[in-house]
C-alpha positions in Angstrom: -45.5 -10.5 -72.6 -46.6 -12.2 -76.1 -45.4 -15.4 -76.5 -46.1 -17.0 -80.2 -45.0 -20.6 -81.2 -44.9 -20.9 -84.9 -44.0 -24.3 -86.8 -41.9 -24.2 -90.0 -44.0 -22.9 -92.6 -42.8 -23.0 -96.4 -46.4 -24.0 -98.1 -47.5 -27.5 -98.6 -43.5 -29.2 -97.5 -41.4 -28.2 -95.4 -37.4 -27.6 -96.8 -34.8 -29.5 -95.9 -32.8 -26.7 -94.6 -33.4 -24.3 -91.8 -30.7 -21.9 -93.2 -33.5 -19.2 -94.8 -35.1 -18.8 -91.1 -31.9 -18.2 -89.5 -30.6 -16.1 -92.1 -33.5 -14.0 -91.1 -32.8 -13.9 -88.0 -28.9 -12.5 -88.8 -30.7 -9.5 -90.3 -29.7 -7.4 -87.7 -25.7 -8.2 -87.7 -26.0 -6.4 -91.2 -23.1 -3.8 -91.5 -22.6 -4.5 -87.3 -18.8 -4.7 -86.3 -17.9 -8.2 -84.7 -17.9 -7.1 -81.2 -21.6 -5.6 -82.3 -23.1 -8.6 -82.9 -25.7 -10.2 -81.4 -25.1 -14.3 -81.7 -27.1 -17.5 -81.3 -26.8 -18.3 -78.4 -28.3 -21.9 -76.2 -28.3 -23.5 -72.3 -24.5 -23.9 -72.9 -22.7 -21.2 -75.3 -22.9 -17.4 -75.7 -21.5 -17.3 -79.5 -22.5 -20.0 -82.0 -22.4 -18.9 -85.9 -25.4 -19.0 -88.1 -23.3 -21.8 -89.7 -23.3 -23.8 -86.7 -26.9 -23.4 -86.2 -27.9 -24.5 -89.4 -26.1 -27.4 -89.5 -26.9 -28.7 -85.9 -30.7 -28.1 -86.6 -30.8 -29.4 -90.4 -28.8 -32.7 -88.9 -31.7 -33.5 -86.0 -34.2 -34.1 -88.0 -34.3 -38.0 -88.5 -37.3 -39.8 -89.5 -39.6 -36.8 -90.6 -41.6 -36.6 -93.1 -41.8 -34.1 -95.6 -45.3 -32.2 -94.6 -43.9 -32.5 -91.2 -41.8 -29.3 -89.5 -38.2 -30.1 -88.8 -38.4 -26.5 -86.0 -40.8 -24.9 -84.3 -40.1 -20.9 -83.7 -41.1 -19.3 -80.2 -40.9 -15.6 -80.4 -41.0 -13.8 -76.8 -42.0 -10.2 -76.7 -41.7 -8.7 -73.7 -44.0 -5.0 -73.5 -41.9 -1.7 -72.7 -43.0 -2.0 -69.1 -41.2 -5.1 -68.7 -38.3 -4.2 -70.7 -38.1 -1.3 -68.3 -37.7 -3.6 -65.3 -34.2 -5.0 -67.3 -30.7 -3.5 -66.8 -29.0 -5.0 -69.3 -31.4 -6.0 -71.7 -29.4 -8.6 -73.8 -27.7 -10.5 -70.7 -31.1 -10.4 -68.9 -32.9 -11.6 -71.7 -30.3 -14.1 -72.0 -31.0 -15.4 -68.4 -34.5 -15.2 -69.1 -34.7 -17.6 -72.4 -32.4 -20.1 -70.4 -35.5 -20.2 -67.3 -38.0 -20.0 -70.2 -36.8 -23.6 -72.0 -37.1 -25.2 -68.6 -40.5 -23.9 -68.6 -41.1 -25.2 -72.0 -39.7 -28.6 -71.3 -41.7 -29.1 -68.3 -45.0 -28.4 -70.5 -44.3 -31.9 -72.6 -46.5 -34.4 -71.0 -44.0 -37.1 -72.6 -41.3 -39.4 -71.3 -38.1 -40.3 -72.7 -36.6 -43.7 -71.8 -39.2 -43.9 -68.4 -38.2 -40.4 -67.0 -39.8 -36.7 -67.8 -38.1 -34.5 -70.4 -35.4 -31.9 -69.4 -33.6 -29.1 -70.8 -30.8 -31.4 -72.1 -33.1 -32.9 -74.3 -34.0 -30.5 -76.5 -31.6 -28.9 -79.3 -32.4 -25.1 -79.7 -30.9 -22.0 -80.4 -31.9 -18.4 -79.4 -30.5 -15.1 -80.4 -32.0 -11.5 -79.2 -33.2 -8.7 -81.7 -33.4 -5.1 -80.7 -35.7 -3.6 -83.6 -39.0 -4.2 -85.1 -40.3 -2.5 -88.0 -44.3 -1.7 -88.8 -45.9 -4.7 -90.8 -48.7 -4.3 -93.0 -51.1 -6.3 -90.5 -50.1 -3.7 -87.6 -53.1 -1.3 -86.2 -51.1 1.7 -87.3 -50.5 0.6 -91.3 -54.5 -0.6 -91.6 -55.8 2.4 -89.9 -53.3 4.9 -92.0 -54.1 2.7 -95.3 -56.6 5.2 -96.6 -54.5 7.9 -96.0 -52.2 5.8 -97.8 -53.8 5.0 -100.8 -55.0 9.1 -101.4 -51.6 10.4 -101.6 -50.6 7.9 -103.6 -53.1 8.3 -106.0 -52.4 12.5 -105.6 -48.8 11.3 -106.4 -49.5 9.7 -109.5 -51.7 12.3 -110.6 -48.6 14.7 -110.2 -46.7 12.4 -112.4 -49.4 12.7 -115.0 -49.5 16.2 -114.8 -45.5 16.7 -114.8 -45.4 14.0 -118.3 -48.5 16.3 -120.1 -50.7 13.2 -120.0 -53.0 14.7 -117.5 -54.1 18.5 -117.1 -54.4 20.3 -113.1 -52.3 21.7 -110.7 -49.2 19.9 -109.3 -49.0 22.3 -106.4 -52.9 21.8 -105.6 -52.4 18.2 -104.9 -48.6 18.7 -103.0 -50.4 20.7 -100.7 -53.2 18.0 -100.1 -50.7 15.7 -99.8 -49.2 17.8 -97.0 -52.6 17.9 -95.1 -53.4 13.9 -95.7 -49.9 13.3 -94.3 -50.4 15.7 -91.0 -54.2 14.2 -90.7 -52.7 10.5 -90.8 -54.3 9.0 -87.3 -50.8 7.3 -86.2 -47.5 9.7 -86.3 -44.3 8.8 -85.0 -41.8 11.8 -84.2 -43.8 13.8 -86.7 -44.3 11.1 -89.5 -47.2 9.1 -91.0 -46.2 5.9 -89.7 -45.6 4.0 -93.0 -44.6 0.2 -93.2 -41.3 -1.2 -92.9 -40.8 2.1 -90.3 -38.6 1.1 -87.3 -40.8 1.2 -84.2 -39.5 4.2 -81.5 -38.5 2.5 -78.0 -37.1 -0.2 -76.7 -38.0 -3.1 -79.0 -36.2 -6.2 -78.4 -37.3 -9.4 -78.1 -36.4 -13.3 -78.4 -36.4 -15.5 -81.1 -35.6 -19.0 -80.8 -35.5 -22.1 -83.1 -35.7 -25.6 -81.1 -35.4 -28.7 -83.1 -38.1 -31.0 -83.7 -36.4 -34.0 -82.8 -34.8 -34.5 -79.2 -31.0 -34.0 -79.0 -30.8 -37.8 -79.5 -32.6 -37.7 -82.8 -34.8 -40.1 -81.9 -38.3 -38.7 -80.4 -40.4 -36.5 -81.7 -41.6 -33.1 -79.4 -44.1 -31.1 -80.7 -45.6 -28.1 -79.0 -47.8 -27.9 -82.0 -49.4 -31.3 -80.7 -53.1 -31.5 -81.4 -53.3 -32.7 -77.8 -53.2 -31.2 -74.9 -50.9 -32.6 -72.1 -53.7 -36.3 -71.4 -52.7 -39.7 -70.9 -54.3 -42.2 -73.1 -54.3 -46.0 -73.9 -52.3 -47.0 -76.6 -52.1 -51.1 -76.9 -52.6 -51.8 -73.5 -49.9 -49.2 -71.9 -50.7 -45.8 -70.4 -48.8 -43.6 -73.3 -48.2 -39.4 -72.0 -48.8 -37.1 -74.3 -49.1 -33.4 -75.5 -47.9 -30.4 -74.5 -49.8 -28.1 -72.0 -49.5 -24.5 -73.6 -51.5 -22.3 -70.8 -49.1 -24.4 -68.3 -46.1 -22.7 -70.6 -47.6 -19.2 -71.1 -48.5 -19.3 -67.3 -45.0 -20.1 -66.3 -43.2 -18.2 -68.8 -44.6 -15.1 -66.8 -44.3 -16.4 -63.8 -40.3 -16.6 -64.1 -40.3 -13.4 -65.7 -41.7 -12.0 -62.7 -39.1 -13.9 -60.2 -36.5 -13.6 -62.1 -36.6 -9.8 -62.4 -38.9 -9.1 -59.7 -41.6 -7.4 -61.7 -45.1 -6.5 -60.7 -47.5 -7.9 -63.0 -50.8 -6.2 -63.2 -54.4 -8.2 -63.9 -54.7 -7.2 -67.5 -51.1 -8.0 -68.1 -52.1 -11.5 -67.6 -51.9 -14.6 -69.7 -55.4 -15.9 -67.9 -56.7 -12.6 -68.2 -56.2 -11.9 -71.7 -57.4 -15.5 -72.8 -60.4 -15.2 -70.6 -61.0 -11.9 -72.4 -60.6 -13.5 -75.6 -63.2 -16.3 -74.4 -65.2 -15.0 -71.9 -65.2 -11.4 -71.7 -67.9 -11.4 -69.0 -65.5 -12.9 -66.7 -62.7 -10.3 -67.5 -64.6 -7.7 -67.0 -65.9 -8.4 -63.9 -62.6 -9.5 -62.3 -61.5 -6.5 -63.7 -64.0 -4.2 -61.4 -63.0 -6.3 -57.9 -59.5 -5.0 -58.3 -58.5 -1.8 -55.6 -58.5 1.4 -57.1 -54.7 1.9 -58.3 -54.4 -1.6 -60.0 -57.9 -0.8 -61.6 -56.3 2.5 -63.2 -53.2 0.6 -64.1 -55.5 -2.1 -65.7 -57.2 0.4 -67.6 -54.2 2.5 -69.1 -52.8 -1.2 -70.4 -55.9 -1.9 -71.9 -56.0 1.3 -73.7 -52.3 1.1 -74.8 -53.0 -2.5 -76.3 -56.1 -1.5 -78.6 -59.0 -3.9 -75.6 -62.2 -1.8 -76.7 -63.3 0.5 -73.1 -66.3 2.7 -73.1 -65.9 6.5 -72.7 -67.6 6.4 -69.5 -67.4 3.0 -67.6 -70.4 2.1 -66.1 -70.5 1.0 -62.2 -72.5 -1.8 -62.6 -70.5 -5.2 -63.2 -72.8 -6.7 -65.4 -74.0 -3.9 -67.5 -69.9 -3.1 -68.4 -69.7 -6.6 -69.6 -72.4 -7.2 -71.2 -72.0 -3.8 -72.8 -68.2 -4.9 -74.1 -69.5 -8.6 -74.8 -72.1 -6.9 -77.4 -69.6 -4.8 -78.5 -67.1 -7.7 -79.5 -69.9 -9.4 -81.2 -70.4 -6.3 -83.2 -66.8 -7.6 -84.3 -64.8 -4.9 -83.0 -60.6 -5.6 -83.2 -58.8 -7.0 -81.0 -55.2 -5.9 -80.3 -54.5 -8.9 -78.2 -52.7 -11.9 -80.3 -52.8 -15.3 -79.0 -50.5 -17.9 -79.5 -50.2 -18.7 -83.6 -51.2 -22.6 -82.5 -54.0 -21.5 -80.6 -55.1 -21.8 -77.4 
């Protein structure tokens, strides 16, 4: 499960209108017969326009400033071993995003009018995507680049060769091109995995827009909040504030897990992924205490996701973390992605 929360970006201000984010978001409806659609949906309705969503987000945004985000988007990823756990992928992710927002409620450490916040206070919309294409900043498109960047230049030497400004062999270079696209590390069903390529599998996913206002339009809720979920003096009164994001990611899992009844396994983790990003000592150590079968599991996860593992993994606790500690220092990637705000 990857859970990002992004604010509005649109460079040094923020527009007026969310209606270029959600007409992203319709992408998929493209050439899709009504009954094909995927819609917006919320905690109340199944089938809100993109109309309807621009409007009620654009018109609950009262009091804020220009450099200041009018939305904040939460993309939910669930992996294919999750998805697999789903039988009916849009309904059940449906479900899901409804538990999720009474997650992310109860991770403001606010109060509105004396009381905590709840689900009716917060204006959002959510629609589910099935696809996802390769981006330039995937593994697969960096690690292909090179590949890349010969045949294209083999390509425009053909060109040359083909217009008489250049003298060789056009068939030479088509058969070099051949080999460099065969010798390409990543291949889908037979293909150099190129960008804008549709991913194979199941692929969807939530997005979700939430308003930064509350539904009154009167108080501001940020998940982006510089501070975490602390109380603090503010003249003379004991003001909440914040918003706990390892209390969301924690949860969001956790009602996953219930609501599906899925089997999480240690490296699946949100705790154990941030303590790898953080303390890799401590991951790889809690990593060796598990039985046998969950350490196998573990391992075949972390080699899916790109987590550096030595060929042969030493039996000494220490020695395999200090040995992937020096090895991260060495600045080795690292598949895992955190929340965009941080954690």
């Amino acid at each position: 499960m990857y859970i990002t929360i992004t604010p509005q970006k649109l460079g040094g201000t923020y527009s007026q209108s969310s209606a270029d984010f959600v007409g992203y978001l319709e992408k998929e409806n493209q050439g899709l017969e009504q009954e094909e659609m995927e819609h917006f949906f919320n905690q109340y309705g199944d089938e809100f326009s993109a109309e309807e969503v621009v409007k009620d987000i654009d018109g609950n945004g009262a009091k804020l400033k220009k450099k200041e985000p009018k939305f904040y988007s939460i993309t939910v990823s669930p992996s294919k071993y999750e998805l697999n756990r789903l039988q009916n992928s849009s309904e059940d992710l449906k479900k899901y995003t409804r538990e999720l927002m009474k997650d992310y409620v109860a991770s403001f450490n606010r109060e509105i009018n004396g009381r905590p916040v709840t689900i009716d206070d917060i204006k959002y919309y959510a629609k589910i995507e099935h696809q996802r294409t390769f981006k330039g900043t995937d593994k697969q498109i960096r690690e292909n680049q090179p590949f890349a960047t010969k045949i294209l230049q083999l390509k425009n030497e053909i060109r040359n060769i083909e217009n008489g400004s250049m003298e060789g062999s056009t068939r030479k270079r088509e058969r070099e091109i051949a080999k460099l696209e065969k010798q390409a590390p990543h291949q889908q069903d037979g293909k150099r995995i190129v960008q804008g390529m549709p991913k194979a599998g199941s692929q969807s996913h939530i997005h979700i827009i939430v308003s930064r206002k509350d539904a009154s339009n009167s108080f501001s809720l940020s998940p982006g909040s510089k501070y975490k979920a602390s109380d603090v003096e503010m003249r003379g009164k004991q003001v909440k504030r914040g918003f706990d994001r390892d209390r969301f990611f924690e949860n969001a899992e956790k009602t996953f897990d219930k609501s599906f009844g899925y089997q999480r396994n240690f490296a699946e983790t949100y705790k154990a992924r941030k303590d790898f990003i953080k303390n890799p000592k401590i991951y790889f150590a809690s990593l060796m205490k598990l039985p046998t079968n969950e350490k196998a599991i573990a391992f075949k996860l972390m080699r899916e996701t790109g987590i550096p593992i030595m060929p042969s993994i030493p039996t000494n606790q220490a020695q395999l973390a200090l040995k992937v500690f020096n090895k991260l220092r060495k600045g080795l990637d690292v598949a895992i992605k955190s929340s965009s705000i941080g954690i």
